[in-house]
C-alpha positions as a Markdown table, in Angstrom:
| # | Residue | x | y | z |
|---|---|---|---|---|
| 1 | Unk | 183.0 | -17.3 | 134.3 |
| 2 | Unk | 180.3 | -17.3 | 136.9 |
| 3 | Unk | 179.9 | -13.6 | 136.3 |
| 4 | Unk | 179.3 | -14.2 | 132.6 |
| 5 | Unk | 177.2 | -16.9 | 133.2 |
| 6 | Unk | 174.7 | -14.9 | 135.2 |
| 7 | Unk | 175.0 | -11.6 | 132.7 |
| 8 | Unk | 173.8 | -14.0 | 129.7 |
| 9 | Unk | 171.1 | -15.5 | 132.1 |
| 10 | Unk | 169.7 | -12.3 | 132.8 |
| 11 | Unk | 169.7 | -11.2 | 128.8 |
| 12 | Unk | 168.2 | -14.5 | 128.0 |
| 13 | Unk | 165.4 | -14.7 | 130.3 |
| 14 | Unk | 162.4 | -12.3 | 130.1 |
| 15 | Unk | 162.5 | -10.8 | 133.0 |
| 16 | Unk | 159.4 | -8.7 | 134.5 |
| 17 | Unk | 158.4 | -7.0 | 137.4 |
| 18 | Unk | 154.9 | -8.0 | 138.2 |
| 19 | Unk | 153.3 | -5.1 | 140.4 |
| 20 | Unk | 150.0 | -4.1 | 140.9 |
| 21 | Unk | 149.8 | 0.0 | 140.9 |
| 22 | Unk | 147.2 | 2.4 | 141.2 |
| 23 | Unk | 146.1 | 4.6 | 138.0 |
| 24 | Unk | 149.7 | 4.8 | 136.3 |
| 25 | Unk | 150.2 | 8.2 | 134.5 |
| 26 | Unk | 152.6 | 9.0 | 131.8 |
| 27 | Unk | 155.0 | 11.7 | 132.7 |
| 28 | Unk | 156.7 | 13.9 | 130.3 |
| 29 | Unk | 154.2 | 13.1 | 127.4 |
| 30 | Unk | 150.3 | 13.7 | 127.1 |
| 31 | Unk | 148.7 | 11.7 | 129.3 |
| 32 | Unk | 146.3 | 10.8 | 125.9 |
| 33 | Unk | 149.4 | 9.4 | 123.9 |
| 34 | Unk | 148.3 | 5.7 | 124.1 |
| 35 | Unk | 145.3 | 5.7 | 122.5 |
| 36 | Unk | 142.9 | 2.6 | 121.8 |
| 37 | Unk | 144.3 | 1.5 | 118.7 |
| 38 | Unk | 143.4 | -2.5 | 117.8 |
| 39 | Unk | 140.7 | -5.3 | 119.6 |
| 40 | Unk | 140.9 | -8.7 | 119.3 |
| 41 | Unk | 138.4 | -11.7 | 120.9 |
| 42 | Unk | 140.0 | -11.4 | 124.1 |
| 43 | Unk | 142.0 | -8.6 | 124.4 |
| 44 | Unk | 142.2 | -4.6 | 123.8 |
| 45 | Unk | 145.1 | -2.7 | 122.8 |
| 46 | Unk | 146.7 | 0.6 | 123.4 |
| 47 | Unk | 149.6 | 2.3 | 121.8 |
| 48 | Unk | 151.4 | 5.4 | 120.3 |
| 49 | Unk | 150.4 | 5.7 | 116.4 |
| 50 | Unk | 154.0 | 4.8 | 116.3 |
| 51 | Unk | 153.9 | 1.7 | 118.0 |
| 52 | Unk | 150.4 | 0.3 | 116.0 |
| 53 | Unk | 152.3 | -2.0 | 113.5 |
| 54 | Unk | 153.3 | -4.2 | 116.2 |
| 55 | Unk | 150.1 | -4.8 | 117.9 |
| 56 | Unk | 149.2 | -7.5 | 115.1 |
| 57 | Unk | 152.2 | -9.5 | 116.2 |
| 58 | Unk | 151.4 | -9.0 | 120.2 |
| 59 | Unk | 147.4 | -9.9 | 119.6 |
| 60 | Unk | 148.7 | -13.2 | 117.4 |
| 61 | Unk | 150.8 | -13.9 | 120.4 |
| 62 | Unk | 148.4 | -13.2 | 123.2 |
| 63 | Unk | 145.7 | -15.4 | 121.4 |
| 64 | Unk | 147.2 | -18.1 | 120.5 |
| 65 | Unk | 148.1 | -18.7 | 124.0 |
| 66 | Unk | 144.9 | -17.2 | 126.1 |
| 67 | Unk | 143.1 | -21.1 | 125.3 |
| 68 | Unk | 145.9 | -23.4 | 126.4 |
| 69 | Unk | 146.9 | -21.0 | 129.4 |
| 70 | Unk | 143.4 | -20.4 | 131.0 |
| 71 | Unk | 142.5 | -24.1 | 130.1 |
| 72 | Unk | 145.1 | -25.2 | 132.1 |
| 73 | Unk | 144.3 | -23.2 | 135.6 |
| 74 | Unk | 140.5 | -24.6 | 134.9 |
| 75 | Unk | 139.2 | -20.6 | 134.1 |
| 76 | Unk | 137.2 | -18.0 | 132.2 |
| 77 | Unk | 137.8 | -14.5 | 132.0 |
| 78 | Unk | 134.3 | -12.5 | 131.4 |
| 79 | Unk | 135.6 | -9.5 | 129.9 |
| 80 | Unk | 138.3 | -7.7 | 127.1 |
| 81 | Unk | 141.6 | -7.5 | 129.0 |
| 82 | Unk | 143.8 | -4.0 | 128.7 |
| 83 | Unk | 147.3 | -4.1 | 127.2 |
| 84 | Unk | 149.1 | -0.8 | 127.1 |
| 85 | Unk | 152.2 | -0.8 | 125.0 |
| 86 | Unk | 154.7 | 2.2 | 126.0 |
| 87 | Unk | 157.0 | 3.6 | 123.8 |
| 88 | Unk | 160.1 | 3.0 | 125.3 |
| 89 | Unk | 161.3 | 2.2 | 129.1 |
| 90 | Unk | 161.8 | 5.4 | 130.3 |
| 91 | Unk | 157.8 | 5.8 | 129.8 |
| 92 | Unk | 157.2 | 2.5 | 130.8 |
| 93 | Unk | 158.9 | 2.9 | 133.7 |
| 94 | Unk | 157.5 | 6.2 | 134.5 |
| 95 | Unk | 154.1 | 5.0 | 134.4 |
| 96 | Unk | 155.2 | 2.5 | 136.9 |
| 97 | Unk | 156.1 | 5.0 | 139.2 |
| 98 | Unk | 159.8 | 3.4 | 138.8 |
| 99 | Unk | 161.7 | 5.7 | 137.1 |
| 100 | Unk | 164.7 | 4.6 | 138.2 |
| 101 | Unk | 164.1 | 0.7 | 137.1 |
| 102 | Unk | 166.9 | -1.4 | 135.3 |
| 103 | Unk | 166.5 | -2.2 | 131.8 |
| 104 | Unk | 165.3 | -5.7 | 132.0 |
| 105 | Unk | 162.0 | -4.8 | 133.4 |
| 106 | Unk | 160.0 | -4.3 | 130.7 |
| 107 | Unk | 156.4 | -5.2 | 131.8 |
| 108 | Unk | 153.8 | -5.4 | 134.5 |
| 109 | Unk | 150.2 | -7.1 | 135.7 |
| 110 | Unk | 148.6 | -3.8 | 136.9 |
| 111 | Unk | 145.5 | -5.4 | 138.3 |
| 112 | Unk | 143.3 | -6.5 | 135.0 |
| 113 | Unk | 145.6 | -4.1 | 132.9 |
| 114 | Unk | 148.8 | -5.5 | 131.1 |
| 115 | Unk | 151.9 | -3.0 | 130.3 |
| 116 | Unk | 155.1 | -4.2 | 128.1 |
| 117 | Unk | 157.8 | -2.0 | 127.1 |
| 118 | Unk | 157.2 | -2.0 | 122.9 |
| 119 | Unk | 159.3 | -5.2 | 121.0 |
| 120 | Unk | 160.0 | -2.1 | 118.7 |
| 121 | Unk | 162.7 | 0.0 | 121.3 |
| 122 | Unk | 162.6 | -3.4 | 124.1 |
| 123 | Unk | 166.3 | -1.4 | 125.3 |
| 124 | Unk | 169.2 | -2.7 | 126.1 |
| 125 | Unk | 168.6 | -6.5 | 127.7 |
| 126 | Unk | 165.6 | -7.8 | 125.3 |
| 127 | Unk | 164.8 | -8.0 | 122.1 |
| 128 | Unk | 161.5 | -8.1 | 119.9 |
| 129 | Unk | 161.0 | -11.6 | 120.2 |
| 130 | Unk | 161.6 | -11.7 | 123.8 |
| 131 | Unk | 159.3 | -9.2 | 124.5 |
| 132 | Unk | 156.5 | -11.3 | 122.7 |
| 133 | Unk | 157.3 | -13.9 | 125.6 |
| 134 | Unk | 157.2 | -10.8 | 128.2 |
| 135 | Unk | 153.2 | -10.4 | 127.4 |
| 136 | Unk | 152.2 | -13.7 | 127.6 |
| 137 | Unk | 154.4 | -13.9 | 130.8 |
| 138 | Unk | 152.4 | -11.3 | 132.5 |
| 139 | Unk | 149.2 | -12.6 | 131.5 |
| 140 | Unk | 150.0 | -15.8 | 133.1 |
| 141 | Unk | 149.8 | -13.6 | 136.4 |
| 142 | Unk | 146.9 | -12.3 | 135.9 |
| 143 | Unk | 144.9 | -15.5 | 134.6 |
| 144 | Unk | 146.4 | -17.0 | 138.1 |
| 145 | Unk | 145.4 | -14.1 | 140.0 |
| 146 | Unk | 141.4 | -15.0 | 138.5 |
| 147 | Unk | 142.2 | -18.9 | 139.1 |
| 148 | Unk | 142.9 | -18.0 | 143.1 |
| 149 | Unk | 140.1 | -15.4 | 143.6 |
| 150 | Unk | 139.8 | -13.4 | 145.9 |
| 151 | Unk | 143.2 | -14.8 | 147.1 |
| 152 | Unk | 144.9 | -12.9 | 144.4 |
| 153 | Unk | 148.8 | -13.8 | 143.1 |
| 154 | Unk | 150.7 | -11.8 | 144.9 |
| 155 | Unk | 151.1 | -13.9 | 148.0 |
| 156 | Unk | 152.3 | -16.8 | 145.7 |
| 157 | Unk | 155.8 | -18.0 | 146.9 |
| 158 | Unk | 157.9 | -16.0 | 144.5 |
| 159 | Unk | 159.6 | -19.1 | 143.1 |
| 160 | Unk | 155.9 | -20.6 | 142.1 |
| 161 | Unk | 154.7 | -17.3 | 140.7 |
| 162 | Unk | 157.6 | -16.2 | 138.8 |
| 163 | Unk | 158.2 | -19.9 | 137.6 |
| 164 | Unk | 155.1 | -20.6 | 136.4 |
| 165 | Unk | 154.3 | -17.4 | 134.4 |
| 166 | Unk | 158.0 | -18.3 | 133.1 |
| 167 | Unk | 157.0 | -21.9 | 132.2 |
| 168 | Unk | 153.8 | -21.4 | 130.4 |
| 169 | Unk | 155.5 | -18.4 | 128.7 |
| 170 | Unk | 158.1 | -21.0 | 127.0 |
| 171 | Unk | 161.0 | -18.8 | 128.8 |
| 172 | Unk | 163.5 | -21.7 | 129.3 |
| 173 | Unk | 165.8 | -23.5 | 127.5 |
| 174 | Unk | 168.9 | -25.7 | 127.7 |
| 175 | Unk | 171.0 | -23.0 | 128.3 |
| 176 | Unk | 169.3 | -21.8 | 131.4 |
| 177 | Unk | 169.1 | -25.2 | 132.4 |
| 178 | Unk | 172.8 | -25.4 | 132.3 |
| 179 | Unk | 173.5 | -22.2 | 133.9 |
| 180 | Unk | 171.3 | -22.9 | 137.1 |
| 181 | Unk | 173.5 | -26.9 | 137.0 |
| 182 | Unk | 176.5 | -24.5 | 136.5 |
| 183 | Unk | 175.7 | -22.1 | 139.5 |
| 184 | Unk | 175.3 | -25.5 | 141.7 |
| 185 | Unk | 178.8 | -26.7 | 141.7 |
| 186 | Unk | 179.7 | -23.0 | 143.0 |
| 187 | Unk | 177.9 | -23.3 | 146.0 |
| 188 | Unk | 174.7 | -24.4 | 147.0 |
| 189 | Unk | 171.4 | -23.4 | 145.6 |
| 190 | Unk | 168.6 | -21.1 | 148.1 |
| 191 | Unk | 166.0 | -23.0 | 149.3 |
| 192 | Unk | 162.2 | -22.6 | 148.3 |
| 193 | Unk | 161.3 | -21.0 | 151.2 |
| 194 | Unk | 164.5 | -18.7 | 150.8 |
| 195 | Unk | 163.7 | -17.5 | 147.3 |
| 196 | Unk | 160.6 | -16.5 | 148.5 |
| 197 | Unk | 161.9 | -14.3 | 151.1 |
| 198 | Unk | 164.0 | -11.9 | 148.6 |
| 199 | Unk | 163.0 | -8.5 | 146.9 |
| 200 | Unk | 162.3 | -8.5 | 143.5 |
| 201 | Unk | 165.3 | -7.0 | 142.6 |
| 202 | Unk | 167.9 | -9.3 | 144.6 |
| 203 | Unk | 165.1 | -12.0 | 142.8 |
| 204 | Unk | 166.4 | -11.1 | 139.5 |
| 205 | Unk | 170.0 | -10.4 | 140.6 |
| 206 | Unk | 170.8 | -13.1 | 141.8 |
| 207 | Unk | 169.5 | -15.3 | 138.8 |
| 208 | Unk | 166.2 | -16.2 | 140.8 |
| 209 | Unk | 164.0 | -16.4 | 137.8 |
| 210 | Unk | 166.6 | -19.2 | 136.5 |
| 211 | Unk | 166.1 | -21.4 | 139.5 |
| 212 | Unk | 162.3 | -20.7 | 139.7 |
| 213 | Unk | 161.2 | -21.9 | 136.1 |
| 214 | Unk | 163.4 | -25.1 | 136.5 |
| 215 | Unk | 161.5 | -25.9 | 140.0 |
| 216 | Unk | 158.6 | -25.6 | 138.1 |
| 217 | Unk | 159.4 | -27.8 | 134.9 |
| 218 | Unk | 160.6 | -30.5 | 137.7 |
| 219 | Unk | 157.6 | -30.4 | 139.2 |
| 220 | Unk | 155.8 | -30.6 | 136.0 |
| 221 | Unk | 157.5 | -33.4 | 134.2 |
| 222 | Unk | 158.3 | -35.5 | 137.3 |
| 223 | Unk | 154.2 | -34.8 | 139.1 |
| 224 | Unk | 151.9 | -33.4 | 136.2 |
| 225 | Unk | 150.5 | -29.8 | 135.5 |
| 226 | Unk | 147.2 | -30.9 | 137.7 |
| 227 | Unk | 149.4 | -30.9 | 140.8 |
| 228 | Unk | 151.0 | -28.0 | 140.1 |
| 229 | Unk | 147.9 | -25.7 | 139.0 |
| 230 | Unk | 146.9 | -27.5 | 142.9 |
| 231 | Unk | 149.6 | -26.2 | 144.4 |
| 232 | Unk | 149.0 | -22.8 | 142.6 |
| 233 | Unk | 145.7 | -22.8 | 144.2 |
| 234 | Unk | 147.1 | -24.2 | 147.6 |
| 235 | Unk | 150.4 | -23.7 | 148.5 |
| 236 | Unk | 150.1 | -24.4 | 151.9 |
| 237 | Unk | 149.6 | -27.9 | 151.2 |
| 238 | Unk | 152.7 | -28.6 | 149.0 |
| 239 | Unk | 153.1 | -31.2 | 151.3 |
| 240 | Unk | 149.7 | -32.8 | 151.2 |
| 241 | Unk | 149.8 | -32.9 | 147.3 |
| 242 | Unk | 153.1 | -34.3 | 147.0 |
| 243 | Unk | 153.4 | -36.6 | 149.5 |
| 244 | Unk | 156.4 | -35.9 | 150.3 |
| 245 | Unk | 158.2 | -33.5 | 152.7 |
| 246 | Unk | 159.5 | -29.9 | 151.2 |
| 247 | Unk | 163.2 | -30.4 | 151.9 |
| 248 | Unk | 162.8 | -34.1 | 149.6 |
| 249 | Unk | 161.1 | -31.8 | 146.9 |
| 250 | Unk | 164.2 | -29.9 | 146.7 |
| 251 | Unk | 166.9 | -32.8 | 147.0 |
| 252 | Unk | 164.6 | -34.4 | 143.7 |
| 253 | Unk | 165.0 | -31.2 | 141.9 |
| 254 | Unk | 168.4 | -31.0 | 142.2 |
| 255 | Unk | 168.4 | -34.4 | 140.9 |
| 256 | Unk | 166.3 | -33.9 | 138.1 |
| 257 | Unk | 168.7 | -31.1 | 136.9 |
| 258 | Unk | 171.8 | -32.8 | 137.3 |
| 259 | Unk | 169.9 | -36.2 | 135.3 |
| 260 | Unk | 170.3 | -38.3 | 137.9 |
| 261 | Unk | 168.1 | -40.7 | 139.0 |
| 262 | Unk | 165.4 | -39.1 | 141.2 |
| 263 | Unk | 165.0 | -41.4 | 144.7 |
């Protein structure tokens, strides 16, 4: 059961790998296959002439969320973001220099360039409507990488990066919520501080994304967004904003998922 339990997890949830790389080539296919194919207000698109009749559906997407999510860490972005749409994973994961990467990762923040897998061949985890959630997933990194400056994302505690993108990106739902309550009565859940210590492969393995977004939905609904997007911008000072001590943040969580009353 438990092993089933963490399978559906990982098919439900959108998982990404969020890296920043360096001039990511195609291999295998000319380099000039993803050509400039459809701008909207805020964002430009790139694609195979195969992959254009999605790129309606992914600019709807994108926009409709760009307001509320850049409204909400307090910014502006002064420029067309880049979102390259790959043909399948084993280009997409090419051009992150990952050839060897599992199926769920199906996009990437590559500094102020987004890259997603196409919702038309998303493999064998996702699906076309998940992949819609993947994009706006990864552009939550890279509107909190402009909201900390020069401070970038990437030294975000995983479970407050990965949670957050997660959250705004609408990737939870009751059954996640259940699966991380379920995983509980096996054995205890990682602390904070010992999520943020794993690779992002044992991160996804072992159902890390699950236990993030619901750390962040507790902190949301129990504190307000304005702390969090704080703590987004300060993490040292989780303490300071909360007023309360780490280790009583987590006991509350664990409350708040198992509905109980939160001391």
């Amino acid at each position: 059961m438990e092993t089933k339990i963490k399978l559906n997890v990982v098919h439900i949830l959108a998982i990404v790998l969020c890296v920043f790389l360096t001039n990511p080539k195609l291999v295998g296919q000319n380099s000039d296959s993803l050509n400039f194919s459809k701008e909207s207000q805020h964002f430009k698109f790139y694609s195979t002439n195969d992959d254009m009749i999605v790129l309606d559906s992914i600019a709807k997407t994108l926009e409709r969320n760009y307001a509320r999510i850049t409204n909400h860490l307090g910014i502006q972005i002064d420029k067309k973001i880049n979102v390259k749409v790959f043909p399948n994973l084993k280009t997409f994961h090419i051009a992150m220099n990952y050839p060897d990467a599992p199926d769920w990762v199906v996009g990437s923040c590559n500094g102020d360039e987004l890259m997603m897998v196409s919702p038309l061949n998303p493999g064998s985890v996702h699906t076309y409507a998940s992949l819609l959630q993947v994009i706006v997933h990864e552009f939550v990194h890279m509107a909190v990488s402009y909201s900390r400056g020069d401070k970038g994302w990437t030294v975000l505690p995983r479970w407050l990066s990965e949670g957050y993108a997660q959250y705004e990106a609408g990737q939870i739902n009751d059954y996640i919520r259940k699966s991380v309550v379920a995983s509980l009565k096996e054995k205890a859940p990682p602390t904070w501080a010992q999520l943020d210590t794993l690779s992002a492969m044992e991160f996804g393995n072992m159902n890390g994304y699950g236990l993030s977004v619901t750390i962040v939905e507790f902190l949301v609904v129990t504190y307000g967004l304005d702390k969090l997007v704080l703590l987004i911008k300060e993490p040292e000072n989780i303490e300071v904003i909360y007023g309360l001590s780490i280790n009583t943040l987590e006991k509350q969580w664990i409350q708040y998922l198992k509905h109980e009353q939160i001391e």
